[in-house]
C-alpha positions as CSV (number, residue, x, y, z in Angstrom):
1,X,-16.7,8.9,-55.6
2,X,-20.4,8.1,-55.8
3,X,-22.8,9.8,-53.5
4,X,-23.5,5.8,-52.2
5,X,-19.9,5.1,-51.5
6,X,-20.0,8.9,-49.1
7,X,-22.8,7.5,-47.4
8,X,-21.3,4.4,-46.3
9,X,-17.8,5.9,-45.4
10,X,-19.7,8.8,-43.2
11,X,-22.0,5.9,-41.6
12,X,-19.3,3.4,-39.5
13,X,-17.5,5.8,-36.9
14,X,-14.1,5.8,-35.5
15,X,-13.7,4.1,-32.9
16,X,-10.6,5.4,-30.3
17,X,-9.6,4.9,-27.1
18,X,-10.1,6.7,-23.7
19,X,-6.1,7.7,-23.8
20,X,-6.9,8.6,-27.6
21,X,-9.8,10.9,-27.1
22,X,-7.7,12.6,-24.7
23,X,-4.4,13.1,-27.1
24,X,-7.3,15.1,-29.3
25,X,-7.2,17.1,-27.0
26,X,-4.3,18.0,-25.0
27,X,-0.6,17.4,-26.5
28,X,1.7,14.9,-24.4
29,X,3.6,17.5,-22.3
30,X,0.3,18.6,-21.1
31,X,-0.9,15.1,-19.3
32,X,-2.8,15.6,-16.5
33,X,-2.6,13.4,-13.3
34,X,-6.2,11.9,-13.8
35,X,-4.9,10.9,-17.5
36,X,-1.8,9.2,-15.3
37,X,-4.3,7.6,-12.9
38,X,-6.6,5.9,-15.6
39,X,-3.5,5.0,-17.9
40,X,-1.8,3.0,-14.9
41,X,-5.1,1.2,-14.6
42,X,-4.9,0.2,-18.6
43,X,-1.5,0.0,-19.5
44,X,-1.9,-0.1,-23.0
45,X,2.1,0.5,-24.5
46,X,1.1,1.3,-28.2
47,X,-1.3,3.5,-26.9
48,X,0.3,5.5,-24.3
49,X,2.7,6.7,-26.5
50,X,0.1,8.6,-27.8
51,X,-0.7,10.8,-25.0
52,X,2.6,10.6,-23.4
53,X,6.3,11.2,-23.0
54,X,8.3,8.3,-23.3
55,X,9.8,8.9,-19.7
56,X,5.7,9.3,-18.8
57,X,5.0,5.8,-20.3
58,X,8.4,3.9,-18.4
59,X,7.0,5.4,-15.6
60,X,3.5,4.6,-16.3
61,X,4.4,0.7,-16.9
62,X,6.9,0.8,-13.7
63,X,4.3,-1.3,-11.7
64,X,3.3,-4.0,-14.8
65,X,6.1,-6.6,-15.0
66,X,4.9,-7.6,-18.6
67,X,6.8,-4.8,-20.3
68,X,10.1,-5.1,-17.9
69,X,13.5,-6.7,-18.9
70,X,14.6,-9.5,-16.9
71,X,17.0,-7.7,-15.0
72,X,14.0,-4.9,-14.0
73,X,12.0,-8.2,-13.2
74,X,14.9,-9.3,-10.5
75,X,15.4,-5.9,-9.0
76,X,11.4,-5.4,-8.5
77,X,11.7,-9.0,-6.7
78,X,15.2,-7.6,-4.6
79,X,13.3,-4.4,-4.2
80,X,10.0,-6.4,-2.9
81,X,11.9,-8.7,-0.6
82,X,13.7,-5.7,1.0
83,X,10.5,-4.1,2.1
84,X,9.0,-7.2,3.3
85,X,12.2,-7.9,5.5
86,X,12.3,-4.3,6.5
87,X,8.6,-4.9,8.2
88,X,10.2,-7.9,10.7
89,X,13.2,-5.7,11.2
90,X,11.7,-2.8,12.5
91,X,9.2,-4.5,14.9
92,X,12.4,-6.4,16.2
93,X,13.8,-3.1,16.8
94,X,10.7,-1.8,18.6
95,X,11.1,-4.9,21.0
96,X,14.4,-3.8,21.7
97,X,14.0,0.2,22.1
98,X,10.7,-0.4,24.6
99,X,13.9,-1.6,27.4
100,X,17.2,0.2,25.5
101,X,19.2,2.1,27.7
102,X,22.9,1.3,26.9
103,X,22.9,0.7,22.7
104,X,22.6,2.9,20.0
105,X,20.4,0.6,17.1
106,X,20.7,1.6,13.1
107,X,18.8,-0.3,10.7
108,X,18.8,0.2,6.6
109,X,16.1,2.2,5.7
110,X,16.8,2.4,2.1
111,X,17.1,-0.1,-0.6
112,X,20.6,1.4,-2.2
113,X,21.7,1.5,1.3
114,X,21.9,5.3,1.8
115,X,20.5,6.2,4.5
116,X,19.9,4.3,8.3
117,X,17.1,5.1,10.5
118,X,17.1,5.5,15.1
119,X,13.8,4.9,16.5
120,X,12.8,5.7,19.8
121,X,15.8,5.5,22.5
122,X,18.4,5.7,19.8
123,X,16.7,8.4,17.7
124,X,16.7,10.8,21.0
125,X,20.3,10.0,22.0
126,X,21.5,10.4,19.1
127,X,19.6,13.7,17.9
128,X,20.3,15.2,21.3
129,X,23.3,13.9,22.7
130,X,25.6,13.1,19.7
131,X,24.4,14.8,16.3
132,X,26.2,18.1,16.9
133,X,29.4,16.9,18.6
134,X,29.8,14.9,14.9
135,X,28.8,17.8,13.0
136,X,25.9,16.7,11.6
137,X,22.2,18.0,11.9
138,X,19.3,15.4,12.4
139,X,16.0,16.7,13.2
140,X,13.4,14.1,15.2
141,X,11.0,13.4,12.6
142,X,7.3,11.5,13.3
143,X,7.1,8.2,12.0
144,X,5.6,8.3,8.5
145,X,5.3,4.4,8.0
146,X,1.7,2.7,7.8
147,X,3.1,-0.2,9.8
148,X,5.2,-0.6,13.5
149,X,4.9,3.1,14.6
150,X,7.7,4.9,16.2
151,X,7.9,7.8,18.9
152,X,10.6,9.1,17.4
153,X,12.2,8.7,14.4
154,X,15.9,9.9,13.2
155,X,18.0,9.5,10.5
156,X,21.7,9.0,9.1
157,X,23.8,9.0,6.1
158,X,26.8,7.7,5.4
159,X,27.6,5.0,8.0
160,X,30.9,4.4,7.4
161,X,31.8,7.6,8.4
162,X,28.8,7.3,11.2
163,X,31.1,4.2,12.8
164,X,34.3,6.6,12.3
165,X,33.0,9.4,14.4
166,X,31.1,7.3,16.8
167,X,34.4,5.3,18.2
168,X,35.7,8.6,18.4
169,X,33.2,9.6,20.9
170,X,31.8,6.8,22.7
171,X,35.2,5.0,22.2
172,X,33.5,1.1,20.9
173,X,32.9,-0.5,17.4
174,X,29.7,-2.0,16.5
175,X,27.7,-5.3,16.3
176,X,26.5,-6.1,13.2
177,X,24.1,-8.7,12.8
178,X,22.7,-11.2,10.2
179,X,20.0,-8.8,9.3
180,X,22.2,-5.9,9.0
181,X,21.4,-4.2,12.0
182,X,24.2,-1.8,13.6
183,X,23.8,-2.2,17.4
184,X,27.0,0.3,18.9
185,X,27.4,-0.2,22.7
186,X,27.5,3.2,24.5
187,X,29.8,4.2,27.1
188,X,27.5,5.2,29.9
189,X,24.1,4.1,29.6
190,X,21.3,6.1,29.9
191,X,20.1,7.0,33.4
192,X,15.9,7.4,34.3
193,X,16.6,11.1,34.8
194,X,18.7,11.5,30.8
195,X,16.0,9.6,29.3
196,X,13.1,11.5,31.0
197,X,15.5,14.7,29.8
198,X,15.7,13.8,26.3
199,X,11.7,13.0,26.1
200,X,11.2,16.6,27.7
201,X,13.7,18.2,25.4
202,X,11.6,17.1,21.8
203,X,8.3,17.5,23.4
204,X,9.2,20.9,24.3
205,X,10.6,21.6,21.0
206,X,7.3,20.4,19.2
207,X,5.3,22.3,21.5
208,X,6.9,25.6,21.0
209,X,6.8,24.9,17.3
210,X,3.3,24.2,17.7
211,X,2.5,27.2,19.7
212,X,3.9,29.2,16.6
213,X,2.5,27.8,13.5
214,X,-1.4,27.3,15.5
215,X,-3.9,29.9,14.8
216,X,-4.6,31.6,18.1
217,X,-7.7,34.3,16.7
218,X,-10.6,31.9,16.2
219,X,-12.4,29.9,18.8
220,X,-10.1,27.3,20.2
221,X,-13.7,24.7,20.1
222,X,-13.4,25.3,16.8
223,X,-10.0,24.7,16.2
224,X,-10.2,21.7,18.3
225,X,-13.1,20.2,16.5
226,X,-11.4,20.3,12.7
227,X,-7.9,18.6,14.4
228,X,-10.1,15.9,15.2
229,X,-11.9,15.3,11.4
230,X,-8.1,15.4,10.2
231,X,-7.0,12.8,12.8
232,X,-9.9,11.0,11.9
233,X,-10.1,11.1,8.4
234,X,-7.0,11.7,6.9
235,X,-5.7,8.0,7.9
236,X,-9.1,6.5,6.2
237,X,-9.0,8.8,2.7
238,X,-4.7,7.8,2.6
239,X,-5.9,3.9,2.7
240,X,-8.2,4.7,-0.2
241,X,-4.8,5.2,-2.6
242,X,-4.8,1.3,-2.5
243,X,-8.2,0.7,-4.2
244,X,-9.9,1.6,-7.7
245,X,-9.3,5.0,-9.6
246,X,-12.6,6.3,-8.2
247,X,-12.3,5.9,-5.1
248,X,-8.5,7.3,-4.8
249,X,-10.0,10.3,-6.4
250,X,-12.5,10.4,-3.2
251,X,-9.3,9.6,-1.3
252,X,-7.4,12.6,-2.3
253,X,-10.2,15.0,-2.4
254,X,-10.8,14.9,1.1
255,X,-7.2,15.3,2.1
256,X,-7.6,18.5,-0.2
257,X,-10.6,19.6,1.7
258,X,-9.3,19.0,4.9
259,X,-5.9,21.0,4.1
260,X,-8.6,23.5,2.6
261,X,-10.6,23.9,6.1
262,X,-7.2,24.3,8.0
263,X,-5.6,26.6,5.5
264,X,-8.3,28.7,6.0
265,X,-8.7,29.1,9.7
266,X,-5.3,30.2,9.4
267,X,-5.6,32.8,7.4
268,X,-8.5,33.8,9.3
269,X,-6.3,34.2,12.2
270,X,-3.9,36.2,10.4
271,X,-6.6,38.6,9.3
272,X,-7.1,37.5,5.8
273,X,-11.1,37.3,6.3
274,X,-13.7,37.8,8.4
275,X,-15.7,35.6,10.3
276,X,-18.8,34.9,8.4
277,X,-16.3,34.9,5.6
278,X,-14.2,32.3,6.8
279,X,-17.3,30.0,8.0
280,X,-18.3,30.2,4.3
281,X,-15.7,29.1,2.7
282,X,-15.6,25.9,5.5
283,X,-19.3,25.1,4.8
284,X,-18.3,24.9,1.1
285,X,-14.9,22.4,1.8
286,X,-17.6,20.4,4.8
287,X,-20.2,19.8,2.5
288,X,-17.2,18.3,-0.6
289,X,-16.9,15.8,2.5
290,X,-20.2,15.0,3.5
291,X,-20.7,14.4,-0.3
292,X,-18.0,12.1,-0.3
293,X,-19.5,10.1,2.6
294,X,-22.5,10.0,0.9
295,X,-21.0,8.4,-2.1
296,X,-18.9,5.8,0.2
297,X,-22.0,5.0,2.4
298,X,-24.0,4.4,-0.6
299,X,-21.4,2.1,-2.6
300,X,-20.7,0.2,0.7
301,X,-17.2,1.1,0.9
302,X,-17.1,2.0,4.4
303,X,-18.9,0.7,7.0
304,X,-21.7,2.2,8.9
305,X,-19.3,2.9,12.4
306,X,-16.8,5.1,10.6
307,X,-19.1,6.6,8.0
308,X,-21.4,7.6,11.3
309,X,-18.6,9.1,13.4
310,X,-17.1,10.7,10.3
311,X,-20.4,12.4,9.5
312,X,-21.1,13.5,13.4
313,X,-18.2,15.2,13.7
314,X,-18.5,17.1,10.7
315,X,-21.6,18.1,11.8
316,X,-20.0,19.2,15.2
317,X,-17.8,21.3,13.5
318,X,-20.7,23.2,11.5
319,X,-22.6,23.4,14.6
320,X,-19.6,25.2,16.2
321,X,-19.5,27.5,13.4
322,X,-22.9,28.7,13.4
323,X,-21.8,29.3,16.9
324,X,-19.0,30.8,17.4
325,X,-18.4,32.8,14.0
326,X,-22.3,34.1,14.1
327,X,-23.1,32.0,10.3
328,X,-26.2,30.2,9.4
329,X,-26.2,27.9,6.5
């Protein structure tokens, strides 16, 4: 090879891929959840397989109907459908919990069909009243969907058998109706004074379990003030999950920082450090924050209400530091 011919083979560089640059350097089992993030955003088959397992890359292209079979295609569209009816079902259910007083009400909850959900009325009844006589355990759980929230929230498997123990108890056989609700008529219905009883019940229940996980050491002002950035926050960073890679990134980095702050005025409580400690290592997780705000401020992502509320209360909650735990910045 003549020294002319090295010069022009040297001279024109490789040109790779984002995915590619990162198989140089880390092998597929080693994939890291940012790789995942930026590979769902260019799902590129041929070159996924490159930095990825194949059950990494079908999970990968899960979401991109140009790589799935036609019968994928009709179960994403069965799948979608569900969810969308699931929406209308469980306002109509709300409607009829605000006045319920005599019916248990079941809906679907789950595509395959597994488990039924109680909201409200039903979910108490049911958790308190009839759960143990059928041998099963149900805890009250908060709602966890982003639409149509529920009090109360409980939950069943199995609802043939559920229909089997249920005459057995309350003695009828349930309606079922066109959009698969299961309504079962009860016995007695519920008097003022039972329903007042089962609301008391699970409120007392949550507040003893609050009483023991809370951290009782550090100034309750304190304490009070972060609840209120997670309230407050936490809601706003979730929604960010929807939009572009960079800002899910600011999305989950303040639910990290908040679970930081909290983490640590626990284990302050529990002795694990010392005050000026402790208000340390919350300036350090406050400022991640106010760097994030700064960054959604400045790209216009948020709006100048919530990005000023957001930042004041942060601020309220250094000022309480400094404070109460004696630490300057």
């Amino acid at each position: 090879m003549t020294e002319k011919q090295k010069k022009t083979e040297t001279s024109v560089p490789k040109q790779t891929s984002f995915l590619e640059d990162f198989d140089s350097k880390k092998s597929k089992s080693s994939a890291t959840d940012l790789m995942k993030i930026v590979a769902e955003s260019i799902p590129i088959k041929n070159k996924l397989k490159k930095s990825f397992s194949e059950d990494e890359v079908r999970q990968i292209l899960v979401n991109s109907t140009k790589y799935m079979t036609e019968e994928e295609r009709q179960e994403r569209a069965a799948k979608d459908k569900f969810k969308k009816n699931l929406k209308r079902i469980k306002r109509l259910i709300l409607d009829m919990e605000a006045t319920n007083r005599d019916k248990l009400i079941f809906y679907q909850s789950s595509y395959e069909g597994q488990f039924y959900r109680a909201l409200d009325t039903s979910a108490l009844y049911y958790a308190y009243r009839l759960a143990d006589r059928m041998g099963r355990k149900c805890n009250v759980m908060v709602d966890n969907d982003r639409f149509s929230k529920a009090l109360y929230v409980a939950t069943i498997s199995g609802m043939e058998k559920f229909i089997k123990q249920f005459e057995e108890l309350e003695g009828g056989k349930p309606e079922i109706t066109v959009d698969g609700i299961y309504i079962f008529p009860l016995k007695k219905p519920i008097s003022d004074e039972d329903f007042s009883m089962l609301r008391q019940t699970e409120n007392t229940k949550q507040e003893r379990l609050h009483n023991i996980l809370k951290p009782q050491k550090m100034a309750p002002a304190v304490y009070q003030q972060i609840l209120m950035i997670i309230r407050q926050l936490a809601p706003r960073s979730e929604k960010l999950r929807n939009d572009t890679i960079n800002y899910r990134m600011l999305g989950d980095e303040m639910l990290k920082n908040l679970i930081k702050i909290l983490v640590i005025y626990t284990d302050y409580a529990n002795g694990l450090f010392t005050k000026q400690e402790s208000a340390k290592l919350i300036f350090r997780e406050t400022g991640k924050i106010k760097a994030a705000l700064i960054i959604l401020g400045e790209t216009r992502k948020w709006g100048v209400t919530p990005l000023v509320s957001a930042g004041n209360n942060v601020n309220i909650l250094e000022h309480l530091i400094e404070k109460d735990l004696g630490e300057k910045k």
